[in-house]
N, C-alpha and C positions, 0 to 999 in steps of 0.2 A: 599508512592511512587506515585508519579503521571505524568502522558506520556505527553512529547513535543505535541504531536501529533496535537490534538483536537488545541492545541494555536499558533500554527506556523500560521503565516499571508503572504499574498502574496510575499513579500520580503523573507523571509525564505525558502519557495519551491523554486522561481526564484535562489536564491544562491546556495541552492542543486543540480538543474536541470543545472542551469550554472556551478558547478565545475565538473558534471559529462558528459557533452555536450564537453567541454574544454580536460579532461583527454580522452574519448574514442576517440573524434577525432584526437587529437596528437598521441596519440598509433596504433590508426590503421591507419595515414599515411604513419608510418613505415611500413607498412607491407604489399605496392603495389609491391615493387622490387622484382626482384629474389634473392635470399641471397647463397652465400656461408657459409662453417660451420665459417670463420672468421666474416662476415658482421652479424650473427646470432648470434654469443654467444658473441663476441667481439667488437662489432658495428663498423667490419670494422678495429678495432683501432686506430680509427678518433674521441676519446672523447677530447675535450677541458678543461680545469682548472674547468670554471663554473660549467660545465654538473657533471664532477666526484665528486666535492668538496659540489655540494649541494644535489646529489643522493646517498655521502655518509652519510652525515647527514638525508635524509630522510630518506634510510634504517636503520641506528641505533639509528630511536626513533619509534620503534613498540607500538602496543596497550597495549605492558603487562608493560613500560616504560609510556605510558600516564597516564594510570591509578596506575600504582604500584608507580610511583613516586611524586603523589597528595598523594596516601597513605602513604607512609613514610613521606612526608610531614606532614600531620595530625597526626602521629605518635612518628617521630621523627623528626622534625625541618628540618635546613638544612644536615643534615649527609649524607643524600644519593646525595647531590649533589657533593661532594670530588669524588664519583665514577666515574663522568662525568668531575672533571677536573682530575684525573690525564688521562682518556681516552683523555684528548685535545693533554697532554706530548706525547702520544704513539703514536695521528697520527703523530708528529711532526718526531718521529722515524720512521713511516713506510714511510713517501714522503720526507725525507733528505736521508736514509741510504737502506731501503729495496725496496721500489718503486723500486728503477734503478739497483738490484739485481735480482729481479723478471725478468722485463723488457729485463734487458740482456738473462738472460735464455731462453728467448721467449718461454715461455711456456703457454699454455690455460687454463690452469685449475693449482689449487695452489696445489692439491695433484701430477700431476705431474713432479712438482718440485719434492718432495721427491722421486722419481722413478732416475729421472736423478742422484740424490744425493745418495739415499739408495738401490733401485732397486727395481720392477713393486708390491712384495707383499707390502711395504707400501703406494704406492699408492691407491691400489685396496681396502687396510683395511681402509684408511683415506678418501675416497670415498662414502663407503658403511655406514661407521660411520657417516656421512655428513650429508647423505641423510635421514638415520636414525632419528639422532636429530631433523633435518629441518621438518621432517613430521610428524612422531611420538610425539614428545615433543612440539618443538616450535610452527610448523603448529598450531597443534589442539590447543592450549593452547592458544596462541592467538584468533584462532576462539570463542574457549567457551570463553573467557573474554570478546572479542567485541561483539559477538551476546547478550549476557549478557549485555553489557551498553547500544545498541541500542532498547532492549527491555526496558529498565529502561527509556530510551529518548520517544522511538520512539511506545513503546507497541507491537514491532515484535516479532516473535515467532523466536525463533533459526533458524529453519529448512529455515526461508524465507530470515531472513539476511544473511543465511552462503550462500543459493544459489543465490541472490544476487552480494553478494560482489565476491565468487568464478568467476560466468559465467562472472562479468564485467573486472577483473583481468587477468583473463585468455585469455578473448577474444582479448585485444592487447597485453598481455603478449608473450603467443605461435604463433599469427599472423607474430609481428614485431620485437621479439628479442630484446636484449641489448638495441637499441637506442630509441625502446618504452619506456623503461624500465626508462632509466636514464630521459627524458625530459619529463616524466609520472611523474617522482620523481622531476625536479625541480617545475612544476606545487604543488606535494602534499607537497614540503617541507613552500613555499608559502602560502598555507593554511594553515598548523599548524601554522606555524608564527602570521600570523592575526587572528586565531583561541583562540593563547593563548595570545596573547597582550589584544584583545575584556576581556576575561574571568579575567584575572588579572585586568585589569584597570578598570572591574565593580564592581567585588570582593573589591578591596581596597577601591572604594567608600562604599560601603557595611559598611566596617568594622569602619569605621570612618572617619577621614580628610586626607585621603592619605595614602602614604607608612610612612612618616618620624610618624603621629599618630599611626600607624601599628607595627612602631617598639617598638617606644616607650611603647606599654600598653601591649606587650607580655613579659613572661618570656626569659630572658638572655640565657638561655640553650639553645632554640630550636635555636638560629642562630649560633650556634658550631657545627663545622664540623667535631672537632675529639673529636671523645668520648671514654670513659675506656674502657679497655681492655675485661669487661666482659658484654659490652652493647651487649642485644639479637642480634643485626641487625647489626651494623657498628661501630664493634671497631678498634680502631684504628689501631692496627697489623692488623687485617684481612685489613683495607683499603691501607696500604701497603705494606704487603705482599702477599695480595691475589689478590686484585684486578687487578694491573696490567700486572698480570698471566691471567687470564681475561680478557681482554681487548687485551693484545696480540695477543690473540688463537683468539677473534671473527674480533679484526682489521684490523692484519696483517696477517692472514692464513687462516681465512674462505671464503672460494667460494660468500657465499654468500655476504661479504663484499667485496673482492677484486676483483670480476666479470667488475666491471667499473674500475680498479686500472691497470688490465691487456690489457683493452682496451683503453689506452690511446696513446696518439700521442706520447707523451717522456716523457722521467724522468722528465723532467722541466715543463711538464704538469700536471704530475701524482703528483709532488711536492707541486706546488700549488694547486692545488684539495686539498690536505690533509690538508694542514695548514689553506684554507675557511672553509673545515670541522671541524677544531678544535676551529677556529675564534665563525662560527656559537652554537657549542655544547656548549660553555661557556655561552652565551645570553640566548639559547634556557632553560638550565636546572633552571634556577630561576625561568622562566616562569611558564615549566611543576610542580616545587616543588610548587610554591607558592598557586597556587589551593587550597591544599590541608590543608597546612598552615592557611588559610583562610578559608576553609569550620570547622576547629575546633574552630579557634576562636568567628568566628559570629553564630554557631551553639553552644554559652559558653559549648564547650569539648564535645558534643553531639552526635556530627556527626564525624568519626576516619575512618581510613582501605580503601576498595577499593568503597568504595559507596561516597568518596568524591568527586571524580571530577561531577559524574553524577548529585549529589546533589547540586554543585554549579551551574552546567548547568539548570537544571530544575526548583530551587528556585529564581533566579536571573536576568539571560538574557531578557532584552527585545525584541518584535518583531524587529524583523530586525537585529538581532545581533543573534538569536539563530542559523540562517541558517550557519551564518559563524563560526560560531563554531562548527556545526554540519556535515556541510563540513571539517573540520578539521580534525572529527574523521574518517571519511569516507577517508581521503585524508590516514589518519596513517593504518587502516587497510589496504588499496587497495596497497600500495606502500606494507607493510610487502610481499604482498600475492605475488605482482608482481615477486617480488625478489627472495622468496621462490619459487613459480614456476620455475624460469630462472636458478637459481645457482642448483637445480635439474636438467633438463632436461642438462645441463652442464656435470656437473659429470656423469649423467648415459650415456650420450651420446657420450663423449668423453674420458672418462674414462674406460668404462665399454662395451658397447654397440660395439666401434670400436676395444678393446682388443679380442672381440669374433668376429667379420666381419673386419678385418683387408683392405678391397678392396672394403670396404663401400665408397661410391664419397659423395662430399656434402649434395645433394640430400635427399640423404635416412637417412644419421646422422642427417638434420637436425629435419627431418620427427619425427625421432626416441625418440630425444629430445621433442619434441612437442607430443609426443606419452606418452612420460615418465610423463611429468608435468601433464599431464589430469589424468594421473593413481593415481599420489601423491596427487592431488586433491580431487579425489574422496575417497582414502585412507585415509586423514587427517581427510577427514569430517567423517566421520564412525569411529572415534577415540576419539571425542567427548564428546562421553558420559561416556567414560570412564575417561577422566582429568576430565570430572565434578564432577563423583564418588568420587576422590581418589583426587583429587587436596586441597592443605592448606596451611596456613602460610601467604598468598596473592600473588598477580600475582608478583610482582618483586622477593620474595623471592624464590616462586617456579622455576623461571627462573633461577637465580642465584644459585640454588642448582643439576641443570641437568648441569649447566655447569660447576660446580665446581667437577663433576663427570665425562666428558668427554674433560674436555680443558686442565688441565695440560700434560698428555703422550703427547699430539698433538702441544702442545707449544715447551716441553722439547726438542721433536725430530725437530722441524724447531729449535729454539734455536740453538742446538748442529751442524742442519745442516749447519746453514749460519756464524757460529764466530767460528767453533771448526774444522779443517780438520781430527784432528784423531778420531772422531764420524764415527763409522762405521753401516753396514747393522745389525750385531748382535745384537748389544748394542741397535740402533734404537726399532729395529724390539722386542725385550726382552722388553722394557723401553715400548712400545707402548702397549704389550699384558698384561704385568701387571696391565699400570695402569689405561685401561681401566674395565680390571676384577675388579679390584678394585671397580673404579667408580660407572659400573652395579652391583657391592653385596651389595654393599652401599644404589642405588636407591630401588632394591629388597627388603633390609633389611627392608625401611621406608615403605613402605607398608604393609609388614606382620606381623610386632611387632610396640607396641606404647610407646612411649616420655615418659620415667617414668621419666626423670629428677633425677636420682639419682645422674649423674656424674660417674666419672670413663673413661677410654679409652675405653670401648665397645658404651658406650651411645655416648663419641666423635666421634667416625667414623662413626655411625649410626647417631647420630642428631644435630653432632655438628658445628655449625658456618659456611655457607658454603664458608665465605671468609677465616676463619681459616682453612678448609678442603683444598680449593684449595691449599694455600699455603704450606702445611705438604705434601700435594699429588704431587705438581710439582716439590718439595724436592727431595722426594723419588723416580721418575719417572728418572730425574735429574743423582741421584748417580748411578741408577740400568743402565742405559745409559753409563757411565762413567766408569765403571766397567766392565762392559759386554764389551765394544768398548777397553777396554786396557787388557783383557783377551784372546779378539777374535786373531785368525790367521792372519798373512797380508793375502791382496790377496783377501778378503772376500767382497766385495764391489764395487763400481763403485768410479776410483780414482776422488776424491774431486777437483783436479788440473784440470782438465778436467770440471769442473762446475760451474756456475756461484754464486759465495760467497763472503760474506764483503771482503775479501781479492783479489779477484781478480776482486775488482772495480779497476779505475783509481785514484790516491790517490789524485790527484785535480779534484773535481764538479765544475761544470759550476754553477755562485752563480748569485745571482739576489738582486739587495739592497730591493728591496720589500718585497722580500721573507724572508732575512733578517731579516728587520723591522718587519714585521708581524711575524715571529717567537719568535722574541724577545718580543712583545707584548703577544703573548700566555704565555710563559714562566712566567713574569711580572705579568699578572694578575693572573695564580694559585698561584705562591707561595705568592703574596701578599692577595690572599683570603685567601689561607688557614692558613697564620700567622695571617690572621686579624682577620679571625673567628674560631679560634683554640681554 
């Protein structure tokens, strides 16, 4: 292993110092005004197409996706990239059908949708749940991965990059709110772009005569996107049944994704926001896979897991191309953190914080929030060492298996809330506490007993498949909802007719032939990739 450090040349610093000169001054412009809790959490609700469309593809390519996805790469060809196109199909559903769902609801925060729908206890659970995950899991898991490649680049000690990256995150995260947030994020979606374009196009020289050399001299399997049903990582039921259960729960109902979703000017902004993000996510994932791809081949099968992308970085790059890649990485952790900060202080602020001070003025909610994210901060970082302890399988996997333990109940019940009106508060509320119990005996389980691989249905719900888990789990979450809501009492709920659901859209959208055509273009190129490379 050997550190950037000592070989970075004056071009290298100047790009790091200039993406990081660039992001703090954009972030803390925002944060001259005085903010109400709308201009704060919502930027106002003056987001535009671009702003949403490329802050939500920077939020949904974090550090444990830069690196987990070089690693499957090196591991298993293109399969993990299927994950990122059917996620293109589902923004296409959240800015045609639920954008302007949400939007009508006028609501701040996407747990309390479920409040208006279900009433204040699944709010309050799908909140606390939120923030849980965000900080406890993803937070830290992220941090220990990226302090981990920075030290692999950079020879920093954890302790300097998490404080680093925290105090620079934060400081125009909690300053300036949302609109930091989101033109913070088209600034860092920019740099990964040029980050991974540099890395593949020096890589492929690397490897041989190009790409069309590159394909030619690999084995056939690794560019199959659907693999058998009993592949370790990405079979193809779990990539259809699972995944888009997944993808659901983090696209269209997590805070942290929909934070800019809810701050837009209109449906027809919010619309196209989602289909630039779906546009982008296609481009970007062959990018991030091929890394990876590439560091086993020109390493003949040597180099595998999550030490590939670090290893392409460090063996390869020459001066003046390392900085921009190394801003890259910096660009994908700082946007994670930004995000995680704000969809925090979010929830507990307007969720949680104004439930208990009900005659709180902007002021002091926003305070509150800015109070909250500094706590979660310091919280995640002191959490640390403990994913380091206990963390396996590799950083994309480990992700996809916390989520596959808390995204189905949370899917099931938006599900059921927005297409289903006889989905009641019973059935939610039953469907939620199960199949979160579930999920936590599950994560408990994998810690306290080990992987004998025997097989059987005990080893399944303890260590089996976490795209085959989600989907048996969001089944199950599903029918207990369904049951419990045609068992329950009338009268038990908050009437559905009264709230904003697919049904009580307008049955004609205001269309846009662009929107259209680039719709149809997204569509087009998944189903043609995945029959091409099936």
């Amino acid at each position: 292993m050997r550190s950037l450090l000592g070989a970075l040349s004056a071009k290298d610093f100047i790009a790091i110092a200039g993406y990081f000169a660039v992001v703090m001054s954009v972030g803390l412009f925002f944060s001259r005004k005085k903010k109400t809790t709308t201009d704060y959490f919502l930027a106002g609700r003056s987001l535009g197409w671009i702003g949403i469309g490329t802050s939500i593809f920077s939020a949904s390519i974090s550090i444990e996706h830069l690196v987990g996805y070089a690693a499957a790469g090196s591991t298993s060809g293109l399969a993990v990239a299927a994950l990122e196109l059917i996620a293109s199909l589902v923004l296409l559903l959240l800015g045609w059908k639920l954008a302007p769902i949400f939007l009508q609801a006028n609501v701040n925060t996407m747990p309390e949708f479920l409040e208006q729908r279900f009433g204040s206890s699944l709010r309050l659970t799908v909140s606390a749940v939120s923030i849980a995950f965000h900080t406890l899991t993803k937070f830290c898991l992220m941090l220990h991965i990226g302090t981990s490649l920075l030290k692999y680049l950079l020879n920093w000690d954890a302790t300097t990059s998490a404080a680093l990256l925290v105090i620079a995150a934060a400081a125009y995260t909690l300053l300036g709110g949302m609109k930091s947030v989101v033109y913070t994020n088209f600034i860092q979606a920019g740099a990964l772009i040029v980050g991974s374009l540099a890395l593949a196009r020096i890589g492929l020289r690397e490897a041989g005569a190009g790409f069309r050399h590159f394909f030619n001299t690999t084995p056939a399997d690794i560019w199959t996107m659907i693999r058998p049903i009993d592949h370790p990582e990405f079979p193809w039921t779990g990539v259809l049944f699972g995944a888009p259960i997944l993808a659901f729960w983090f696209l269209c109902t997590d805070q942290y994704m929909m934070q800019r979703v809810l701050g837009a000017k209109s449906s027809a902004q919010a619309r196209r926001g989602a289909i630039l993000a779906a546009l982008l996510k296609i481009a970007a994932v062959f990018l991030l896979v091929l890394p990876g791809m590439l560091a086993f081949k020109i390493s003949g099968g040597n180099m595998s897991g999550d030490g590939s992308y670090g290893w392409m970085v460090t063996t390869f790059l020459p001066k003046g191309i390392r900085g921009a890649v190394i801003a890259g990485v910096f660009a994908v952790l700082m946007s994670s953190l930004s995000n995680t900060f704000h969809a925090g202080a979010t929830l507990f602020s307007l969720d949680i914080f104004r439930k208990l001070q009900p005659r709180a003025g902007d002021k002091v909610l926003v305070n509150s929030g800015r109070l909250a994210a500094g706590f979660l901060a310091i919280l995640g970082i002191a959490w640390i060492p403990i994913i380091g302890l206990h963390g396996s399988g590799g950083a994309l996997m480990q992700l996809l298996n916390v989520q596959a333990a808390i995204a189905p109940p949370i899917a099931a019940v938006f599900l059921a809330g927005l297409f289903w009106k006889r989905a009641d508060r019973t059935g939610a509320f039953a469907s939620l506490v199960v199949g979160l119990s579930l999920g936590g005996l599950r994560l408990i389980l994998q810690a306290a007993t080990d992987n004998t691989s025997s097989g059987g249905l005990w080893n399944f719900f303890v260590f089996g498949n976490p795209l085959h888990f989600a989907a048996i789990h969001f089944a199950l979450c599903f029918a207990i909802l369904v049951f419990a809501s045609r068992g329950a009492k009338r009268g038990t709920q908050p009437q559905a007719d009264n709230v904003a659901t697919a049904s009580s859209l307008p049955q004609r959208t205001e269309l846009n032939k662009l929107d259209l055509v680039a719709s149809a273009i997204v569509v087009a190129v998944v189903v043609g990739l995945l029959l091409l490379l099936r």
